[in-house]
C-alpha positions in Angstrom: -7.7 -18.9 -25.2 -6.7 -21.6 -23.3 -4.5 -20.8 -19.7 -1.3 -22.8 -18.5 -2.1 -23.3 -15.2 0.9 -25.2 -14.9 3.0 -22.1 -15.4 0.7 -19.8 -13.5 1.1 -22.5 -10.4 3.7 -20.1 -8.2 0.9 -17.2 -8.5 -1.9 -18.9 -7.7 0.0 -20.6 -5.1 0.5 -16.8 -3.5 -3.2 -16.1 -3.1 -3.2 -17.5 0.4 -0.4 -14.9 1.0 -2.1 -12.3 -0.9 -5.4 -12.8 1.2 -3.2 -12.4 4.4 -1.8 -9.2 3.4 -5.0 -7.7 2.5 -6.5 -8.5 5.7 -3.0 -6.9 7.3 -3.7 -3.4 5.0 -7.4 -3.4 6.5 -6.1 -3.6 10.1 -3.4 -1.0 9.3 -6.6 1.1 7.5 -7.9 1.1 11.3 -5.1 2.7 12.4 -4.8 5.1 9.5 -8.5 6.2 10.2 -8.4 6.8 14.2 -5.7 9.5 13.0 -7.6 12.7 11.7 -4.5 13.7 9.8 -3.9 10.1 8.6 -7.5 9.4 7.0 -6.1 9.8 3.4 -4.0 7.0 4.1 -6.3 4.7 5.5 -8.9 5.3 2.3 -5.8 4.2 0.8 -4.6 1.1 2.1 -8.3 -0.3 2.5 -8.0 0.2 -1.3 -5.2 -1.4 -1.6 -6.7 -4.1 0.6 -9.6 -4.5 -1.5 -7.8 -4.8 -4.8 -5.2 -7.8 -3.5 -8.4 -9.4 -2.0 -10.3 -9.4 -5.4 -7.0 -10.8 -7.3 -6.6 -13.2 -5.3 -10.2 -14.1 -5.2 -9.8 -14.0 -9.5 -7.0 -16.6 -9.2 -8.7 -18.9 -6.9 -11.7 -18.9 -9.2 -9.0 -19.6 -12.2 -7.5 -22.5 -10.6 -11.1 -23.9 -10.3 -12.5 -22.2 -13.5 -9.6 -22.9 -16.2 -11.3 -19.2 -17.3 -9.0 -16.9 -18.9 -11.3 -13.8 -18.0 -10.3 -14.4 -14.5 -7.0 -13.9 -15.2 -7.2 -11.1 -16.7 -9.5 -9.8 -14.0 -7.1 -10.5 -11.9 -3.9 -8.9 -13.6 -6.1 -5.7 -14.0 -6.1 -5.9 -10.3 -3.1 -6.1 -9.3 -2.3 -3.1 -12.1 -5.0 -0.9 -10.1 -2.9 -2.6 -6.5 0.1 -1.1 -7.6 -1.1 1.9 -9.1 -2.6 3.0 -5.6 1.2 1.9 -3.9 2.5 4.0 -5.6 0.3 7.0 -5.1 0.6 5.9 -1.1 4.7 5.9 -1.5 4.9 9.1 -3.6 2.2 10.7 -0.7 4.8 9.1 1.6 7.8 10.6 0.0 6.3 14.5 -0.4 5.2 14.1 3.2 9.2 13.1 3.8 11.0 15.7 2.3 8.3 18.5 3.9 8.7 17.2 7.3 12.5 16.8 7.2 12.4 20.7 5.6 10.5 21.6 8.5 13.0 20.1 10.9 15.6 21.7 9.6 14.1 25.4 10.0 12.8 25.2 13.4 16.3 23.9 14.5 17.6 26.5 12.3 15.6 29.2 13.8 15.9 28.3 17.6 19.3 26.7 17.7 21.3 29.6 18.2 18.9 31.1 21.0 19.8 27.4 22.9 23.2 28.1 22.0 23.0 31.5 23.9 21.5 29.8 26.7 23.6 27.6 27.1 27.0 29.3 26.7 27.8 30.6 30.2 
């Protein structure tokens, strides 16, 4: 199978951006991992670090290569990149709703003790 690179010319364009952002998820990782309640979410984003890396690194080697299997490395790459975003926002949105559920019942259990302390 022979690849357009002529159509593909916008993606492959992006790997320089691509690279950036990977090196971007691997300094946010660090952050993530001093945390010990944030660790999960550093294995995370140095996945999703290492997966934007490696496609780019597919679509350099196919604007050199003219090799179709890089491509397809490279699309099964970004499938696995945005398979792991979403298990980090859906993490992200659980976390959400629990904390703001939280919130809402300690306010709701010491609110009206301030309010007695308060009313003079």
């Amino acid at each position: 199978m022979q690849v357009d690179l002529q159509r593909l010319r916008s993606v492959i364009r992006g790997t320089g951006w691509a690279k950036f952002l990977a090196i971007m998820y691997y300094i946010a990782a660090v952050g993530y991992i001093l945390g010990c309640v944030t660790i999960p979410f550093g294995i995370i984003t140095i996945i999703l670090g290492m997966k934007l890396w490696s496609a780019a690194d597919n679509l350099d080697r196919l604007k050199y290569s003219d090799d179709p299997t890089a491509l397809y490395a490279a699309l099964d790459d970004l499938g696995s990149y945005f398979v792991w975003s979403g298990i980090l926002v859906v993490i992200g949105i659980i976390l959400t709703i629990i904390s703001v559920i939280a919130f809402v019942l300690y306010f709701a259990t010491y609110m009206p003790s301030l309010y007695d302390l308060y009313s003079l």
